[in-house]
PDB file of N, CA, C and O in Angstrom:
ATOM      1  N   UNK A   1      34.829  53.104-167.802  1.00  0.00           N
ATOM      2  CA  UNK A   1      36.075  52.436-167.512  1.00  0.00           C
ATOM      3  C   UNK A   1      35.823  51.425-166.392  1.00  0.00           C
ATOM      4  O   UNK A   1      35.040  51.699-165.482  1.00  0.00           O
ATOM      5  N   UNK A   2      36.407  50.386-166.440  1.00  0.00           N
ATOM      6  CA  UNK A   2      36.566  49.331-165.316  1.00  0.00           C
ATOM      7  C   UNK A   2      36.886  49.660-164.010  1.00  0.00           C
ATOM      8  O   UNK A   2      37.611  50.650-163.911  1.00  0.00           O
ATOM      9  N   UNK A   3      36.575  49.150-163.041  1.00  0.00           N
ATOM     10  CA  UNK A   3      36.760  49.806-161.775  1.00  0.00           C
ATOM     11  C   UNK A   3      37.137  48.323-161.014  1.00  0.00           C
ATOM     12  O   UNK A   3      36.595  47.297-161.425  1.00  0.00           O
ATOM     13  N   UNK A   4      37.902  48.289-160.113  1.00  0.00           N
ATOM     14  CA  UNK A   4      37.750  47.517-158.784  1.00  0.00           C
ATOM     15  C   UNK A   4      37.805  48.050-157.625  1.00  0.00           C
ATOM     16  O   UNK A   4      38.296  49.135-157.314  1.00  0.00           O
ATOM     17  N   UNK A   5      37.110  46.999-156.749  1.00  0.00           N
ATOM     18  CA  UNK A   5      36.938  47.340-155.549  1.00  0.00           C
ATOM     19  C   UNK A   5      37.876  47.280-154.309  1.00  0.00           C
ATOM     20  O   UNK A   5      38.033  46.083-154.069  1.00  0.00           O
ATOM     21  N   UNK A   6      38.406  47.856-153.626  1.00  0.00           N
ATOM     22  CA  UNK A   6      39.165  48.148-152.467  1.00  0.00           C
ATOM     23  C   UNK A   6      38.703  49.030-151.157  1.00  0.00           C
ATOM     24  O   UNK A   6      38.047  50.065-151.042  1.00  0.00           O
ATOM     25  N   UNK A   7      39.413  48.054-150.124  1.00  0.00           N
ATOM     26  CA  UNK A   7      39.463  48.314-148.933  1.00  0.00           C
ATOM     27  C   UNK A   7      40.617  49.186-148.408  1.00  0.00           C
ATOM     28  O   UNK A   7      41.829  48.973-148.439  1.00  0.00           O
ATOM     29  N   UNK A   8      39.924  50.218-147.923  1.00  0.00           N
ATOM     30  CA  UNK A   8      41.307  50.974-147.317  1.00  0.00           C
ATOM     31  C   UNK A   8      40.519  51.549-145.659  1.00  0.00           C
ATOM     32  O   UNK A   8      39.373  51.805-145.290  1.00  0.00           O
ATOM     33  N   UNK A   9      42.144  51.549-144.909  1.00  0.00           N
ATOM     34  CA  UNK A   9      41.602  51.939-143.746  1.00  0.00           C
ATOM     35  C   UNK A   9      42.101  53.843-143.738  1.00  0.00           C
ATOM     36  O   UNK A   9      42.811  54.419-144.562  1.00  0.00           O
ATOM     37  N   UNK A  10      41.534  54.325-142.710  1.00  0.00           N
ATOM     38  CA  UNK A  10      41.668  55.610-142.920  1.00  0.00           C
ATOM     39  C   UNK A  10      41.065  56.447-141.345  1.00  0.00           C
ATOM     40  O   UNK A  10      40.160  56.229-140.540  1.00  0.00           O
ATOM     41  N   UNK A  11      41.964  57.293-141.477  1.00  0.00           N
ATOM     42  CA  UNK A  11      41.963  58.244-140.066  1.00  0.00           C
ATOM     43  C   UNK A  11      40.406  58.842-139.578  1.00  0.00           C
ATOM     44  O   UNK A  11      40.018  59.823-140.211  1.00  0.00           O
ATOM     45  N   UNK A  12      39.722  58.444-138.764  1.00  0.00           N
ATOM     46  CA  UNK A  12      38.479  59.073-138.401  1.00  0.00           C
ATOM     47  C   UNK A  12      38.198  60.148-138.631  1.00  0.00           C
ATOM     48  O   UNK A  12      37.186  60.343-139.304  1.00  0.00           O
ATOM     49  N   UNK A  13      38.901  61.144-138.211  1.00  0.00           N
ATOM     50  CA  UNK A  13      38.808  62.645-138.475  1.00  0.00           C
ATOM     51  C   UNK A  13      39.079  63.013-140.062  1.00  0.00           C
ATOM     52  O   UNK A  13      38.502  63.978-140.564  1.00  0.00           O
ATOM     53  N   UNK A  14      39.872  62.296-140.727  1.00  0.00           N
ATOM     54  CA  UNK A  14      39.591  62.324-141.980  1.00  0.00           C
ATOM     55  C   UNK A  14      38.736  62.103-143.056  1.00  0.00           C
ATOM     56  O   UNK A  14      38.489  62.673-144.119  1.00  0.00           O
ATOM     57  N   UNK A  15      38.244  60.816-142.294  1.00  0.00           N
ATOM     58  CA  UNK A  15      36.829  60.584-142.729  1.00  0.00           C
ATOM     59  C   UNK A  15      35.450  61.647-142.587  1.00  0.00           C
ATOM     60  O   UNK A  15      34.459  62.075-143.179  1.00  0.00           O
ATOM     61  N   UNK A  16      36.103  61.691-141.526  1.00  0.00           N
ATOM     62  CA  UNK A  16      34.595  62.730-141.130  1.00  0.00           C
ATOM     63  C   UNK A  16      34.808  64.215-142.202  1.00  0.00           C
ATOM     64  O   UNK A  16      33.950  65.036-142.525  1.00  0.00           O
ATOM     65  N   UNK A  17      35.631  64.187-142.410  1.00  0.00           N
ATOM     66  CA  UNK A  17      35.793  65.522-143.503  1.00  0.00           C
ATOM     67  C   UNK A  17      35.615  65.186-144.441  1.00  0.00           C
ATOM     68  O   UNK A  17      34.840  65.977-144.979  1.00  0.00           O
ATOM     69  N   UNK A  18      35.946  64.184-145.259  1.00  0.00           N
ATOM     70  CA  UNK A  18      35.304  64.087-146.272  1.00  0.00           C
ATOM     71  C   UNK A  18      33.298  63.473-146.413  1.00  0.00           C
ATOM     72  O   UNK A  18      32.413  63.503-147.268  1.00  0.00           O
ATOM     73  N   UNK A  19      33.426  63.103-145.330  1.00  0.00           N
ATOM     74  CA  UNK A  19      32.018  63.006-145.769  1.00  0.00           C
ATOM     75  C   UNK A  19      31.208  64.133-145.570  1.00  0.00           C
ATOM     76  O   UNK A  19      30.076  64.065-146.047  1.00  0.00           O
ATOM     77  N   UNK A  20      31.601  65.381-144.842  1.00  0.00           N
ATOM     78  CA  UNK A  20      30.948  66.393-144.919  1.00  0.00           C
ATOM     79  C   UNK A  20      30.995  67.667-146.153  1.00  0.00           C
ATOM     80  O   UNK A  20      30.333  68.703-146.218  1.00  0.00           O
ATOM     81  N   UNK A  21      32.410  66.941-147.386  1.00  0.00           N
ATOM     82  CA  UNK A  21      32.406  67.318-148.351  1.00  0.00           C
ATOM     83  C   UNK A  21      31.141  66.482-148.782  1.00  0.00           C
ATOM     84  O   UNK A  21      30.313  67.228-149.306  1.00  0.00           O
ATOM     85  N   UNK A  22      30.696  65.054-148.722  1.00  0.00           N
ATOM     86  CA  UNK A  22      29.796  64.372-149.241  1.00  0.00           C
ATOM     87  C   UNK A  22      28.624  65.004-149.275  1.00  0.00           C
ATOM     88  O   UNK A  22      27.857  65.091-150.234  1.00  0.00           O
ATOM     89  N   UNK A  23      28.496  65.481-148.107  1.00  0.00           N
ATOM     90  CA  UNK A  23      26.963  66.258-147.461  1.00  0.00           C
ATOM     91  C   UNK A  23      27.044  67.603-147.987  1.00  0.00           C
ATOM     92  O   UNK A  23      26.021  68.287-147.961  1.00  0.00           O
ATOM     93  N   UNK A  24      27.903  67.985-148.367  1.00  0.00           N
ATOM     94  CA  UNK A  24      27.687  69.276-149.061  1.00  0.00           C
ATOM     95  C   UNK A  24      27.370  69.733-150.785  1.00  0.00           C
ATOM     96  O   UNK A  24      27.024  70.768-151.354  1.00  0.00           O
ATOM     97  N   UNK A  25      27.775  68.054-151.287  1.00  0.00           N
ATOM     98  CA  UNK A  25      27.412  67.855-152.548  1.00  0.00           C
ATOM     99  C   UNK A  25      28.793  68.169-153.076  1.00  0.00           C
ATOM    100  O   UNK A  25      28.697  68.461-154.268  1.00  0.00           O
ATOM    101  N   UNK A  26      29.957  68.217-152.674  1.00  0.00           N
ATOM    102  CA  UNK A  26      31.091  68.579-153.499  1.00  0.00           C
ATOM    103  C   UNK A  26      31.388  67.070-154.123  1.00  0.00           C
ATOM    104  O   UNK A  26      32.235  66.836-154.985  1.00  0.00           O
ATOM    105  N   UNK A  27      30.517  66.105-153.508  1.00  0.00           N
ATOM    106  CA  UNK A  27      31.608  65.036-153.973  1.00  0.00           C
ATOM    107  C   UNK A  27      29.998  63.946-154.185  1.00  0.00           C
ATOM    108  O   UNK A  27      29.188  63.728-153.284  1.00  0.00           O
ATOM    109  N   UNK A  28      29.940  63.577-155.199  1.00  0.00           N
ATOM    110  CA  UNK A  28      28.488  62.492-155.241  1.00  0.00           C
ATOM    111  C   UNK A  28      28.645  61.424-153.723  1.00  0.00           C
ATOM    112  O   UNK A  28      27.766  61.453-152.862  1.00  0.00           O
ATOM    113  N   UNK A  29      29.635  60.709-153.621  1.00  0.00           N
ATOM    114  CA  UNK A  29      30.145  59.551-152.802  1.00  0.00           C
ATOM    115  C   UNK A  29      31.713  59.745-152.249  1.00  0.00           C
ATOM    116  O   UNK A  29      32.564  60.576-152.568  1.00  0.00           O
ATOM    117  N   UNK A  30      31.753  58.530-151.193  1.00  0.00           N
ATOM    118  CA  UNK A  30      32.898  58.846-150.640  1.00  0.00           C
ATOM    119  C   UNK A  30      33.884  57.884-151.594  1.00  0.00           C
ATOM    120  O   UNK A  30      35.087  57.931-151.341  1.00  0.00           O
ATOM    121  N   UNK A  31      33.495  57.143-152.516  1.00  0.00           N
ATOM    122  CA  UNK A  31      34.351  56.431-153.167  1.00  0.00           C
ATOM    123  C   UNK A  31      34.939  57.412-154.461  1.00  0.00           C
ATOM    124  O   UNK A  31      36.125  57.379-154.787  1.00  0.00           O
ATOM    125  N   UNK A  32      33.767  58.422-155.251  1.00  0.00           N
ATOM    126  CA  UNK A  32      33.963  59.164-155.888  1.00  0.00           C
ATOM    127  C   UNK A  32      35.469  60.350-155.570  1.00  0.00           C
ATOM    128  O   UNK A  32      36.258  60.728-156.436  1.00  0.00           O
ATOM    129  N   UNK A  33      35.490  60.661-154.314  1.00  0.00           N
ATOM    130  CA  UNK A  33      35.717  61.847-153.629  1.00  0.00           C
ATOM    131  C   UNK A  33      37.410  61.427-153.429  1.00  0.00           C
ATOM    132  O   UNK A  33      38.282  62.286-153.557  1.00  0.00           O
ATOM    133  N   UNK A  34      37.778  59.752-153.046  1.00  0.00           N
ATOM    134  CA  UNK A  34      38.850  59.368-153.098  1.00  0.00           C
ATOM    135  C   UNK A  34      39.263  59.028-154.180  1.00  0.00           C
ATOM    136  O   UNK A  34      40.381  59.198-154.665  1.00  0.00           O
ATOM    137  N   UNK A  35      38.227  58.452-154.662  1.00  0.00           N
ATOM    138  CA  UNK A  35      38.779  58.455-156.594  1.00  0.00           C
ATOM    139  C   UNK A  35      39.591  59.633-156.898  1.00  0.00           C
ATOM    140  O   UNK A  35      40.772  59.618-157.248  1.00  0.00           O
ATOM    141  N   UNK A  36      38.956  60.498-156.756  1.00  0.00           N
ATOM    142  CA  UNK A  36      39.627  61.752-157.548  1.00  0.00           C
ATOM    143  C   UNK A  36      40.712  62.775-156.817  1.00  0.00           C
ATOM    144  O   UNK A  36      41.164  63.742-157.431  1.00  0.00           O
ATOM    145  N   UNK A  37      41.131  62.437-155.291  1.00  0.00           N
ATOM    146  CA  UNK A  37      42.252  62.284-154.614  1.00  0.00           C
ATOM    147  C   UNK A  37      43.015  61.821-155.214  1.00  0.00           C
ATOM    148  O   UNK A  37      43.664  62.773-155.647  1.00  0.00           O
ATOM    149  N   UNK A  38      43.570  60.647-155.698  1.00  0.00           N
ATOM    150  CA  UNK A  38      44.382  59.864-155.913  1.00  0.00           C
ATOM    151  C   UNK A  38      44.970  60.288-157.026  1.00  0.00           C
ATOM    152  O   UNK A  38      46.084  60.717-157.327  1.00  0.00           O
ATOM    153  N   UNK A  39      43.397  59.947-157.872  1.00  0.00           N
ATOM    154  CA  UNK A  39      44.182  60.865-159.384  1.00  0.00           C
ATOM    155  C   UNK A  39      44.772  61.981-159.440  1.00  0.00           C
ATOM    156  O   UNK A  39      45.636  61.984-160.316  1.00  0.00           O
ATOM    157  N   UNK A  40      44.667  63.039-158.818  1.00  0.00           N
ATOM    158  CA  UNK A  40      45.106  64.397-158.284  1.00  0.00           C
ATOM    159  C   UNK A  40      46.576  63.864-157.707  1.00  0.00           C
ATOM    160  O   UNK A  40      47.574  64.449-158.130  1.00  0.00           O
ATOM    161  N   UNK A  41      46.716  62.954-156.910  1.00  0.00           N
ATOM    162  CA  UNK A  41      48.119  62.603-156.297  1.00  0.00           C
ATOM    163  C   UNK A  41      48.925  62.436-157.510  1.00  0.00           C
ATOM    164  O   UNK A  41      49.693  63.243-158.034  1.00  0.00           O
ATOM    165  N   UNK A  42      48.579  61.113-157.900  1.00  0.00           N
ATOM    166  CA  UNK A  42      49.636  60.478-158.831  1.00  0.00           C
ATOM    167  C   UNK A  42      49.757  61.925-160.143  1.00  0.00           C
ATOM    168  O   UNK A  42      50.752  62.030-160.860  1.00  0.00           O
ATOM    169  N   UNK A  43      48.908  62.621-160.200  1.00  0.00           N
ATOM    170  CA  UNK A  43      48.933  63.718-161.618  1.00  0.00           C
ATOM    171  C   UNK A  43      50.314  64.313-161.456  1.00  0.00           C
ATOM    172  O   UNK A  43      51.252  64.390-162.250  1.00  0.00           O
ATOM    173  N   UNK A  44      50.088  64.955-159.454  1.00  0.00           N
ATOM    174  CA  UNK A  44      50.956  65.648-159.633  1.00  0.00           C
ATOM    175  C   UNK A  44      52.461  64.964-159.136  1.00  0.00           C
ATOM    176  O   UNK A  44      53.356  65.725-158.766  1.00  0.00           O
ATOM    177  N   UNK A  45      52.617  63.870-159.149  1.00  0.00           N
ATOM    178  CA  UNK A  45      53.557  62.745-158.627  1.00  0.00           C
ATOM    179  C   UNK A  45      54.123  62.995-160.209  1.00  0.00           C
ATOM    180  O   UNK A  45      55.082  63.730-160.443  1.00  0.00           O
ATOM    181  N   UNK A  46      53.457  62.349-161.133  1.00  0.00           N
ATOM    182  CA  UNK A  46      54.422  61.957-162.073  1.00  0.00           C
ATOM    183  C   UNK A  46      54.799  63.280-162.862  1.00  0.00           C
ATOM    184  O   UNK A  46      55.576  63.101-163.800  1.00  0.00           O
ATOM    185  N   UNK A  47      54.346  64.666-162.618  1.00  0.00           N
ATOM    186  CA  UNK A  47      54.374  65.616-163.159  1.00  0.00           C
ATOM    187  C   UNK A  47      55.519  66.421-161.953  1.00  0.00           C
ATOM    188  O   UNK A  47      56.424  67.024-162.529  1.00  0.00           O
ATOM    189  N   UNK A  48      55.543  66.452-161.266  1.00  0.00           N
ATOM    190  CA  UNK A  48      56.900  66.551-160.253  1.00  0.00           C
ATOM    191  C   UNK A  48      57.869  65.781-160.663  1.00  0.00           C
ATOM    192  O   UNK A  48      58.755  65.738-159.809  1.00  0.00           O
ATOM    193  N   UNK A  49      58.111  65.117-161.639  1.00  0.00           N
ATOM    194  CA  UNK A  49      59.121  63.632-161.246  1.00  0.00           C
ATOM    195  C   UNK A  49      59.845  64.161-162.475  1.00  0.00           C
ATOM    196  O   UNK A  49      61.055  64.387-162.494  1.00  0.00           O
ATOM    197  N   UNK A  50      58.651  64.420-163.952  1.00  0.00           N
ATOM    198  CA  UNK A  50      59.376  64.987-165.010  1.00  0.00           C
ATOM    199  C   UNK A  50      59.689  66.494-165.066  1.00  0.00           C
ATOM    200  O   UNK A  50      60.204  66.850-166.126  1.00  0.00           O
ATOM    201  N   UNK A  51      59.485  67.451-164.145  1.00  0.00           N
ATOM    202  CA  UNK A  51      59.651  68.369-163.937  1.00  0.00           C
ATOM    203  C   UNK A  51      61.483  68.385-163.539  1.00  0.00           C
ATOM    204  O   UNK A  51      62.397  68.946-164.143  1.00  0.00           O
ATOM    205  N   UNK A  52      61.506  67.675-162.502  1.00  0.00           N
ATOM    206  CA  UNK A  52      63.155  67.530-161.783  1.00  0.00           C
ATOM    207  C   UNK A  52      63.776  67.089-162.716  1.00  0.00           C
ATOM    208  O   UNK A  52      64.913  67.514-162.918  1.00  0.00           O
ATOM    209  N   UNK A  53      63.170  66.047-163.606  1.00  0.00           N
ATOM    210  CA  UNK A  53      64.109  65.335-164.514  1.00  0.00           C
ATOM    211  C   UNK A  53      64.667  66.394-165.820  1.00  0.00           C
ATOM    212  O   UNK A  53      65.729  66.359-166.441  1.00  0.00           O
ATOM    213  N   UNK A  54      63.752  67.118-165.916  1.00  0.00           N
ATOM    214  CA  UNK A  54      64.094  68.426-166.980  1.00  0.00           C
ATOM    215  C   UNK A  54      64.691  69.643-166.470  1.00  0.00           C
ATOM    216  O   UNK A  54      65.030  70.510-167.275  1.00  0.00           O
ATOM    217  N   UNK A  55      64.860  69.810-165.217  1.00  0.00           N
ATOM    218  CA  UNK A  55      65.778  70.410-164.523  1.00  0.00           C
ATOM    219  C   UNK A  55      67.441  70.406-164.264  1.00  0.00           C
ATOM    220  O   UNK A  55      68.323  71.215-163.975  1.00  0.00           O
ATOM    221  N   UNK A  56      67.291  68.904-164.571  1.00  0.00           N
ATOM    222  CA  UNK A  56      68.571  68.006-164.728  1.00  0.00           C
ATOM    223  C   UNK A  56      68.855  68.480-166.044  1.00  0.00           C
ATOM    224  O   UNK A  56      69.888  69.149-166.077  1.00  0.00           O
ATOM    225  N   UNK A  57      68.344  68.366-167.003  1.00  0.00           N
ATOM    226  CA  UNK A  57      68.935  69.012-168.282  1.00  0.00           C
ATOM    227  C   UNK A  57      69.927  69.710-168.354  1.00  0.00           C
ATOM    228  O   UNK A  57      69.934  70.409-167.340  1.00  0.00           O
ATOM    229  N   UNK A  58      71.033  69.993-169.156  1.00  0.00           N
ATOM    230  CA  UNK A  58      71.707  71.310-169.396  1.00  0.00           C
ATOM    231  C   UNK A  58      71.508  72.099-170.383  1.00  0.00           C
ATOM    232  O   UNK A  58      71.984  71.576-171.390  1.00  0.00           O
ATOM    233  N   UNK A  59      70.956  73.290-170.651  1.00  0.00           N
ATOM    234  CA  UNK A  59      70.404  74.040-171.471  1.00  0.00           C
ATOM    235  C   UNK A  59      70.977  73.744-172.743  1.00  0.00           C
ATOM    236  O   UNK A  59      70.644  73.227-173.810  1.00  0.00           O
ATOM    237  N   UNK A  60      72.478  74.546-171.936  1.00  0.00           N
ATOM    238  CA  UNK A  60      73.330  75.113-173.628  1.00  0.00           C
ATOM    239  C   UNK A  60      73.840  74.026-174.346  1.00  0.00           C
ATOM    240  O   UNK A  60      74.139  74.147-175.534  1.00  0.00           O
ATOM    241  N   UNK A  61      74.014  72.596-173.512  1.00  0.00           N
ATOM    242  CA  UNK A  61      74.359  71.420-174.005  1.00  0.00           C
ATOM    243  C   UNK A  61      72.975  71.137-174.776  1.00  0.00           C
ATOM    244  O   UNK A  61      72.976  71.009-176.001  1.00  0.00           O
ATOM    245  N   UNK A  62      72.203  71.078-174.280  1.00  0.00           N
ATOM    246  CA  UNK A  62      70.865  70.487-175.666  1.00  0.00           C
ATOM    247  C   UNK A  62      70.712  71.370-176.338  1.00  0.00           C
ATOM    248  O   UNK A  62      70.352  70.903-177.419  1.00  0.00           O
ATOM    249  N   UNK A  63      70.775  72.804-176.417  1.00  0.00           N
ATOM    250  CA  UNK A  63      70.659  73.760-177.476  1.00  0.00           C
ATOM    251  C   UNK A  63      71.553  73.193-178.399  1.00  0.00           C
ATOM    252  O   UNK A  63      71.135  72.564-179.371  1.00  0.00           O
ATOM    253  N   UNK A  64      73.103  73.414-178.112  1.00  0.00           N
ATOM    254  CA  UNK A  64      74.221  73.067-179.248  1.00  0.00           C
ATOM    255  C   UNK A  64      73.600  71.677-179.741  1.00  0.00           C
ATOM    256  O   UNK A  64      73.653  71.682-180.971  1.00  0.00           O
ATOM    257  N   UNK A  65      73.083  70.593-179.310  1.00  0.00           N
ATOM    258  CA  UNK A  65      72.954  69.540-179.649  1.00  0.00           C
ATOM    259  C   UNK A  65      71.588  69.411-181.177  1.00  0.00           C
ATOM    260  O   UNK A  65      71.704  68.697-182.173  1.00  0.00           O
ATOM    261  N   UNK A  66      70.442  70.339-180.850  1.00  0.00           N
ATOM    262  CA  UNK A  66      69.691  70.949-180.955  1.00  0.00           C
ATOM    263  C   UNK A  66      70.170  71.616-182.923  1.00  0.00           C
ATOM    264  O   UNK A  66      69.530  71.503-183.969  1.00  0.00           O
ATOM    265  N   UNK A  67      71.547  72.271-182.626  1.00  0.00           N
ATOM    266  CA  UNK A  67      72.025  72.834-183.488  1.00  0.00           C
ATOM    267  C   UNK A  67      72.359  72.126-184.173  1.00  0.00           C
ATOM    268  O   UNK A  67      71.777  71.929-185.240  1.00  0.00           O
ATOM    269  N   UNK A  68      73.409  71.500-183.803  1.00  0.00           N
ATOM    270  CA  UNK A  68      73.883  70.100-184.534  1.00  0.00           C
ATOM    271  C   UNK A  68      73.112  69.797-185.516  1.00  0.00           C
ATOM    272  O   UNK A  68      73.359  70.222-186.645  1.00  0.00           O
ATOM    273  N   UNK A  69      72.049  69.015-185.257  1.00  0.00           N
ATOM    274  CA  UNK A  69      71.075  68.372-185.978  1.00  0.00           C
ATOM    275  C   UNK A  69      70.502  69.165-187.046  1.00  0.00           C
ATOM    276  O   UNK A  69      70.072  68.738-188.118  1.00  0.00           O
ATOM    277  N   UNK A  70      70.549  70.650-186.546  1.00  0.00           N
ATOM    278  CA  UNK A  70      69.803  71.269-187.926  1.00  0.00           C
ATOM    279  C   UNK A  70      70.640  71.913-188.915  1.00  0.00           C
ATOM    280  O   UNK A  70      70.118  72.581-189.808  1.00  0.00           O
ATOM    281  N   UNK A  71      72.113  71.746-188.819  1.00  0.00           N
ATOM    282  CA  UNK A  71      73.345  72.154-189.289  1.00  0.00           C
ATOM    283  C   UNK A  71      73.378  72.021-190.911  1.00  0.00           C
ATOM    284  O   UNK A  71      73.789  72.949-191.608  1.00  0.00           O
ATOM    285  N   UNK A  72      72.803  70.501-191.583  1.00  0.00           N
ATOM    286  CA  UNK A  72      72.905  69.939-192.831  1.00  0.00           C
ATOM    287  C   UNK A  72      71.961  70.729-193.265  1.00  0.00           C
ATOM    288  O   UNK A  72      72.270  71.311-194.305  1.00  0.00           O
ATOM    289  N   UNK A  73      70.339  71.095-192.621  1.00  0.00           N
ATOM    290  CA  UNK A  73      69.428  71.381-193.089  1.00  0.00           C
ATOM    291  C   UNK A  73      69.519  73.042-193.780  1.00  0.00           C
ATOM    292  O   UNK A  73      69.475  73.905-192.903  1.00  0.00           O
ATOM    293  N   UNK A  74      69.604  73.429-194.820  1.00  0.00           N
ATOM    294  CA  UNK A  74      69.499  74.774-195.484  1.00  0.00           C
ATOM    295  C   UNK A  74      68.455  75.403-194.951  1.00  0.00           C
ATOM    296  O   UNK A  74      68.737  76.318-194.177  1.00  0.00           O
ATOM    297  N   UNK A  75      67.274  75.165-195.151  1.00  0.00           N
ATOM    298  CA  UNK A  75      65.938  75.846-195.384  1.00  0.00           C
ATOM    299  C   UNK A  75      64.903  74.536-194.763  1.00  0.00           C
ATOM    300  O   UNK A  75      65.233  73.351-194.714  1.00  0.00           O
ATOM    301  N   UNK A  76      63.803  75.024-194.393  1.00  0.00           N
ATOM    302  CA  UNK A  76      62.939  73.923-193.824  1.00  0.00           C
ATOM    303  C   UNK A  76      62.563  73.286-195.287  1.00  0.00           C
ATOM    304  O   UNK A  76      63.030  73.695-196.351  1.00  0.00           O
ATOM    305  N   UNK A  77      61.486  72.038-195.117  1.00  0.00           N
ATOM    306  CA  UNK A  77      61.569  71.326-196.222  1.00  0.00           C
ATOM    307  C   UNK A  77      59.955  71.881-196.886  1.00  0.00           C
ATOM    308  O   UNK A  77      58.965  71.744-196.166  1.00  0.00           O
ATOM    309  N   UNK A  78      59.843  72.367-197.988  1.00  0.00           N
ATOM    310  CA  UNK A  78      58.990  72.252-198.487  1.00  0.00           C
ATOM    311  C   UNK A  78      57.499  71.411-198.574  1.00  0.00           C
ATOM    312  O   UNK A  78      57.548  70.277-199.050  1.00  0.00           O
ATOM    313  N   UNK A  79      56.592  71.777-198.265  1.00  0.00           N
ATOM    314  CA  UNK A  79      55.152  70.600-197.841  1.00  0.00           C
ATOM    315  C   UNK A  79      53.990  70.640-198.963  1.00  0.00           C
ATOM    316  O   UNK A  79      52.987  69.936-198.838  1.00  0.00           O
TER     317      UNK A  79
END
């Protein structure tokens, strides 16, 4: 996959922890190591976001709705 390059600034003491994940081999590089921070962020960002949003739901209202729809149907359809 394509990659670009970026500059970010970042807390000393933070740094220093991750590069001693570096030195320990948990992480090939320190670009690797934030790579896969991020992705980990946003995973659980957009997976929190549809979580609340399905919380918002109302059960028994999409069940009946749910029903509705399968009301005409007799029997499932033959394949």
């Amino acid at each position: 996959m394509p990659a670009d390059k970026v500059a970010i600034t970042i807390e000393r003491t933070l740094l220093q922890r991750l590069d001693r994940l570096v030195a320990q081999k948990r992480f090939p590089s320190r670009s690797r190591a934030i790579q896969e921070a991020v992705e980990e962020k946003l995973h659980r960002l957009e997976h929190g976001r549809l979580a609340r949003e399905a919380a918002k739901l109302d059960r028994g209202f999409e069940q009946n709705l749910a029903e509705e729809g399968m009301a005409g149907e007799s029997a499932w359809p033959e394949y």
